[in-house]
LUMDREN-27206 format. One record per residue: residue in one letter; x, y, z of N, C-alpha, C in turn. Coordinates in steps of 0.1 Angstrom, whole numbers, plus 5000, padded with zeros to 4 digits. Atoms other than C-alpha are relative to their C-alpha. Layout:
! LUMDREN-27206
AXYZXYZXYZ;...
//
This chain:
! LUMDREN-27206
X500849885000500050005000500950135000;X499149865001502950285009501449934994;X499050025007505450084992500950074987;X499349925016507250354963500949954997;X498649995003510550164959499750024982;X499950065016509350114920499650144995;X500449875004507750504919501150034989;X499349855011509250714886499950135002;X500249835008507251024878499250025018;X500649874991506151244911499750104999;X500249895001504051534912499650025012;X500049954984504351704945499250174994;X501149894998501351984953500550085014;X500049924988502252274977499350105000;X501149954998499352454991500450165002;X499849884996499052854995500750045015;X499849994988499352835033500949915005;X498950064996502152585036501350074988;X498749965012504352785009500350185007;X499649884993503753135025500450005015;X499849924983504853335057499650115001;X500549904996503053575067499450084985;X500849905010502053805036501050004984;X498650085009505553615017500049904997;X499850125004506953345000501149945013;X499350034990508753155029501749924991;X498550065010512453115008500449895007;X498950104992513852895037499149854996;X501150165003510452615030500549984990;X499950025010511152674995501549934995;X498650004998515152615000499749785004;X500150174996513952265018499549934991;X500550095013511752124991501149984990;X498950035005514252194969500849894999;X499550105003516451974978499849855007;X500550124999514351714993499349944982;X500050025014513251724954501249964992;X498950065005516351724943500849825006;X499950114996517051394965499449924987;X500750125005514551204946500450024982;X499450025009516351314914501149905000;X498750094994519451144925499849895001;X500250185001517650844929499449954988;X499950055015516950824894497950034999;X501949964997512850944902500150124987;X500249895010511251234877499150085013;X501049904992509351504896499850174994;X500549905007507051794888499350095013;X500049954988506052054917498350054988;X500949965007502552214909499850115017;X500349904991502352544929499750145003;X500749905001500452794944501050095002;X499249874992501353144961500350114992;X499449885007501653384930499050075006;X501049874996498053584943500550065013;X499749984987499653574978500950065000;X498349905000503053694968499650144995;X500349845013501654004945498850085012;X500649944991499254084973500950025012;X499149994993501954104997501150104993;X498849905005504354324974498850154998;X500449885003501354544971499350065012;X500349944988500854575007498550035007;X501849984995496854525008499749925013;X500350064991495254475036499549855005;X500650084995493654195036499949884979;X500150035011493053925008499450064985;X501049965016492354024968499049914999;X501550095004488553934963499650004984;X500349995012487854084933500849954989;X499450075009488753934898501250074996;X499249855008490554264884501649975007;X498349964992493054294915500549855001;X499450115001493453904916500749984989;X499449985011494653904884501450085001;X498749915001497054184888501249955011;X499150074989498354014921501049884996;X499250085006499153704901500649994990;X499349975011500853874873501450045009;X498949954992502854074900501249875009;X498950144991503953744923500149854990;X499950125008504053494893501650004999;X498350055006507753574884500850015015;X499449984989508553634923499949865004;X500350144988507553294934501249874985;X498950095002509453134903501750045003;X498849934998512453374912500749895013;X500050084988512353184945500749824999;X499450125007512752844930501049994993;X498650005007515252914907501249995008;X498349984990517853014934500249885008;X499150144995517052704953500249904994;X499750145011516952484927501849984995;X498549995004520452624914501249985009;X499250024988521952574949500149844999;X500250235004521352134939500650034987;X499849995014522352254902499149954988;X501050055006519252144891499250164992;X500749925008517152324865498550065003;X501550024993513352474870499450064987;X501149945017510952534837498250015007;X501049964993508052744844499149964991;X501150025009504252654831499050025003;X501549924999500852844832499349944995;X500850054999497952674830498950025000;X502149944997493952734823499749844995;X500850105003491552474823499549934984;X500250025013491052524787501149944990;X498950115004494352384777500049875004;X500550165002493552064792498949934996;X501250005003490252074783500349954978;X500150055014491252044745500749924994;X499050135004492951734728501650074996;X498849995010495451894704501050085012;X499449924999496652144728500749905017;X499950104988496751884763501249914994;X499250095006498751664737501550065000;X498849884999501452004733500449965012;X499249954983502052044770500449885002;X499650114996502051674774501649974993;X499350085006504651624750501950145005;X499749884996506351974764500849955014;X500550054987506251824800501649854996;X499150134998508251454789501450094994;X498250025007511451614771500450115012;X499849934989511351864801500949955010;X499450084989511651564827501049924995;X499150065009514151384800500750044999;X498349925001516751674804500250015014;X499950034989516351594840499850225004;X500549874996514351954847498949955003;X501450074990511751974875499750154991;X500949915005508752174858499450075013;X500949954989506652394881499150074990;X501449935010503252484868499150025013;X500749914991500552684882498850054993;X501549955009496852804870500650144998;X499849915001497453094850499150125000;X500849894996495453364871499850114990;X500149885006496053644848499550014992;X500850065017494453504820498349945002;X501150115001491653264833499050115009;X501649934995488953534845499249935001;X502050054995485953344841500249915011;X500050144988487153084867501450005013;X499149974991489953284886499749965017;X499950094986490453074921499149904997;X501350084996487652834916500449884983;X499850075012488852674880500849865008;X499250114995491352424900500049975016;X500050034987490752474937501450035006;X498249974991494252654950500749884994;X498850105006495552374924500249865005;X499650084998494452114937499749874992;X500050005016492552024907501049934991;X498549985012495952114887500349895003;X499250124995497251864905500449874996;X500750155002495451584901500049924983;X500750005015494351654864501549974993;X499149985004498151694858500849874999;X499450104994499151424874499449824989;X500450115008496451164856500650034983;X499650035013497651304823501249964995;X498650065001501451244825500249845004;X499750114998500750944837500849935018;X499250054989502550984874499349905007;X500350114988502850704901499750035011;X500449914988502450934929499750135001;X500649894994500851214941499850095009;X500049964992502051424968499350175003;X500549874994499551704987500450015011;X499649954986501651905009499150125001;X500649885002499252145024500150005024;X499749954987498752295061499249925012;X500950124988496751965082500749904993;X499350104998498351655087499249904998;X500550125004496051415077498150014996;X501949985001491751375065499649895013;X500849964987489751365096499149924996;X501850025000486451155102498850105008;X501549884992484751495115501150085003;X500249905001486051815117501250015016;X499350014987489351815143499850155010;X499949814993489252235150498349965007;X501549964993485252135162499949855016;X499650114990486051785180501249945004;X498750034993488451645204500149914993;X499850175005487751265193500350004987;X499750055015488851325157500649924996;X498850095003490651095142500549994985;X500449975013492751075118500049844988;X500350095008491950855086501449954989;X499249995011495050705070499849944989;X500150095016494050485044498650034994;X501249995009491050565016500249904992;X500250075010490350264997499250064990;X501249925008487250434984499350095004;X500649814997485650774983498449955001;X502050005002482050734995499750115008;X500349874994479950955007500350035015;X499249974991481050935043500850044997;X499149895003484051055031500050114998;X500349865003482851335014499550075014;X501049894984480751475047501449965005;X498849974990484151425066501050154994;X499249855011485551725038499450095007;X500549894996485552045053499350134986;X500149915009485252395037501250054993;X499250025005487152595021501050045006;X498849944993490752745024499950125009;X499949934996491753035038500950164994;X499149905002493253395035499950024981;X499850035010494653375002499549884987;X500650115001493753004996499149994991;X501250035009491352864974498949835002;X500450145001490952504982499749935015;X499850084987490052295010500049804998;X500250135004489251955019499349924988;X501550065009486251874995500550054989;X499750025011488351994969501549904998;X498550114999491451774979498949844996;X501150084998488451474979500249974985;X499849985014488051584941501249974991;X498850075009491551544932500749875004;X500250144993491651204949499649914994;X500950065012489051104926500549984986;X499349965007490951254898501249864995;X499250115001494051054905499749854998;X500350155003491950754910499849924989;X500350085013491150694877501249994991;X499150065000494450714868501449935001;X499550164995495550404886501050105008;X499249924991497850704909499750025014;X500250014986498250714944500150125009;X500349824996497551024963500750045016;X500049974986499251104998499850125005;X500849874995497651425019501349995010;X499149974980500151545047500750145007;X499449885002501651795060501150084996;X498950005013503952015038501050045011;X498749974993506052155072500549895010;X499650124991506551805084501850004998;X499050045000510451705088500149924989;X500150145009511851545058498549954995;X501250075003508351495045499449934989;X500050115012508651375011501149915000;X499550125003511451155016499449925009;X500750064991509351045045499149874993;X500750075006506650945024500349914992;X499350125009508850794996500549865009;X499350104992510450575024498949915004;X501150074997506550445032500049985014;X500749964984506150595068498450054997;X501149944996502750645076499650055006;X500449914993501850955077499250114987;X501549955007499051165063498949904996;X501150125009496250985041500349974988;X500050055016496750785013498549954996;X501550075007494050734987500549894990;X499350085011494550434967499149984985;X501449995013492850414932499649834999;X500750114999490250134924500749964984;X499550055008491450124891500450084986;X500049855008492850274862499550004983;X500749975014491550404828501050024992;X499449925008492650484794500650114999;X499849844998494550794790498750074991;X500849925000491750904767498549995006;X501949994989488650834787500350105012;X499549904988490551044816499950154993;X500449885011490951314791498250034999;X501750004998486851274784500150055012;X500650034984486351214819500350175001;X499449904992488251534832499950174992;X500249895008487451754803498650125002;X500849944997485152044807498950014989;X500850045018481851984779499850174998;X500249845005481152304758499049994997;X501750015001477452164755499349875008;X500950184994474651904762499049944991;X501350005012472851734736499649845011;X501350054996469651554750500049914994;X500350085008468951224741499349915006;X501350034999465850964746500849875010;X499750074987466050684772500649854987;X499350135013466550394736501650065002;X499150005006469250564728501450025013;X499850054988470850564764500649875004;X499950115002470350224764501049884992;X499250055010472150164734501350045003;X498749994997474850324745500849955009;X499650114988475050114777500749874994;X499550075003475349854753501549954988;X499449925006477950014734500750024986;X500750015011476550104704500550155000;X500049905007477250434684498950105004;X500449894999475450764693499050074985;X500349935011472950844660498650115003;X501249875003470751174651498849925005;X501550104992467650934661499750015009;X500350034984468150914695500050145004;X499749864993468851304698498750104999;X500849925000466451514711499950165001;X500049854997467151854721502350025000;X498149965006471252044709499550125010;X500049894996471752284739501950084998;X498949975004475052504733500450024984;X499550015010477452574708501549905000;X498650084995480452314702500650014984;X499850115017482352164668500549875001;X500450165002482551824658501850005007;X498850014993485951704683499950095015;X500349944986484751914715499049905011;X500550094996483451704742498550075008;X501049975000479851724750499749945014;X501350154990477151594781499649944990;X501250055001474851354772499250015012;X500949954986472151454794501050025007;X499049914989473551444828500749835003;X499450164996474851084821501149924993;X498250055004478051054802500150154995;X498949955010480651264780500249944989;X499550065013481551224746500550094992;X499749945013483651334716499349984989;X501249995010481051454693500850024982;X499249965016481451424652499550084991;X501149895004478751674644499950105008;X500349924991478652004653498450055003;X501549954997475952174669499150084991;X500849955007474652384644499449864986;X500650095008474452074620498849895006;X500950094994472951864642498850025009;X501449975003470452034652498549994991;X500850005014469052024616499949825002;X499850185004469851614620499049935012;X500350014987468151604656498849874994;X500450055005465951304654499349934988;X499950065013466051204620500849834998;X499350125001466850854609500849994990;X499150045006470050704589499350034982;X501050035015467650684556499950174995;X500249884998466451044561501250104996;X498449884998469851224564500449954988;X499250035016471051044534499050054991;X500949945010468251164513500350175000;X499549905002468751514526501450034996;X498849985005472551504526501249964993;X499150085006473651254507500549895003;X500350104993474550894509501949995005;X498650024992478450984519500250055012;X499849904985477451224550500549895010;X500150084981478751054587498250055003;X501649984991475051004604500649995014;X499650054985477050904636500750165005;X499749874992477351184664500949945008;X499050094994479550964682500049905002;X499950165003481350624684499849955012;X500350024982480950374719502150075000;X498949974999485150454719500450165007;X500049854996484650854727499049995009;X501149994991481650754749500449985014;X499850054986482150744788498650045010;X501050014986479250684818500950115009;X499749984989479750874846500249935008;X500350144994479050594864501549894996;X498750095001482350424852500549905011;
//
């Protein structure tokens, strides 16, 4: 269960509140990771850091009182502490002689194949020249979903994590382990080290959210738990100012919570799975069915085209799978319950009738 001697690729998560001090970046934490990171190079490991603290560092150089709420000044905070917080890195990195490659992130780059495939392929010759990456949601850019797109990254994390493929998963953040109830409200808490499986007890044991700066709490750590689970990656929660804490965990002391995954998927069904749909086309309880049995997606079964997408963007079906659609919405609209026979009379007997194959199709319910 905590066994890593075979681990490769690591992506280590450090949380807003375990990376700052006070209204700063804490250089001396950032100085330790460093070369506890650098350790696990030396042992022949790959590792990728995914971290917060540019809104907290830019609000701290600009001396505000109290956290940036609004979108405007968040933005500007994390333009202002984005190059401060890699500045930080670099020096400790270059004290191990190790390298650090910076990487900005919106939901919409993972969200789309061609461009998820870039970073991915961005990402391996990175860890191939033996350079730890550090990526980060790119506040300055992602307005519509600034703080709330990844969860203080914990999201990033996960999503990052399933798509490179890593073997582990480390959340350093500022609690020592997931709680069966709420330890700041009860003495008897305890804490929970092993998650085989996320049920809903689990969830009600997730608190709220972060704090200060912060974005994320427990119930979004839960999320990227899930995340990882699907692919087949192992997750440990702990605390990030523990002693030695990641070679701790590499060594398979028990400490924080590990989640273990039930099992793993395709890389593109995780893609599906994790991707954010740009519509929802509606379809009849037959055609549902057929897809259960995993049959092709046609105009027949479709009843209502909400949105706009084009044919390769991933869709709802109702509120009961995902899929990569081959028809866009404005066509298929016009196709919306019509049969195979039909469509070829209007459009000819070479048009695709199929809106998607079972291959691009995924249940939620997986």
């Amino acid at each position: 269960m905590r066994n890593f001697s075979k681990i490769k690729r690591i992506v280590i998560k450090i949380g807003t509140n375990t990376l700052t001090k006070d209204t700063g970046i804490d250089a001396a934490y950032v100085r330790l990771i460093a070369g506890e990171v650098t350790e696990l190079l030396k042992a022949g490991r790959q590792a990728l850091i995914i971290s917060s603290g540019a809104i907290g560092m830019g609000a701290g150089q600009l001396a505000l009182p109290g956290p940036a709420k609004d979108t405007k000044m968040r933005q500007a905070c994390a333009a202002i502490g984005q190059p401060l917080l890699m500045q930080e890195y670099r020096k400790a990195f270059l004290r191990h002689g190790v390298s650090v490659a910076q990487v900005l992130l919106t939901a919409e780059v993972l969200s789309n194949r061609k461009t998820y495939l870039n970073l991915r392929n961005a990402i391996e010759k990175l860890l191939s020249l033996g350079i730890v990456p550090i990526l980060n949601e790119n506040d300055s850019v992602s307005t519509a979903e600034i703080g709330t797109a990844f969860g203080d990254n914990d999201k990033l994390s996960a999503l990052v994590a399933s798509k490179i493929d890593a073997d582990l998963l480390i959340m350093l953040t500022d609690i020592d382990a997931l709680y069966d109830k709420n330890p700041g409200k009860h003495a008897d808490a305890q804490p929970i080290r092993a998650v085989f499986e996320i049920t809903d007890e689990i969830v009600r044991s997730a608190g709220g959210s972060g704090s200060r700066h912060a974005t994320g709490g427990m119930k979004t750590k839960i999320e990227a738990a899930r995340i990882a689970s699907q692919a087949g990656c192992r997750l440990v929660l702990a605390n990030g100012r523990a002693q030695d804490v990641v070679g701790r965990i590499i060594a398979g002391e028990e400490i924080g919570t590990i989640f273990l995954p039930k099992r793993k998927l395709s890389n593109r069904t995780r893609w599906i799975l994790n991707s954010k749909p740009t519509g929802v086309i509606r379809i009849d309880d037959g055609a549902i069915g057929a897809l259960r049995r995993h049959k092709s997606l046609l105009p027949s079964g479709v009843t209502a085209v909400e949105g706009a997408f084009e044919a390769g963007d991933v869709v709802m079906l109702n509120d009961d799978a995902k899929a990569v659609v081959s028809i866009a919405s404005g066509q298929l609209r016009d196709l919306a319950g019509k049969h195979s026979t039909e469509i070829k009379k209007l459009l000819g007997p070479e048009h695709r009738d199929v809106v998607a194959i079972p291959e691009d199709i995924v249940f939620l319910d997986y």
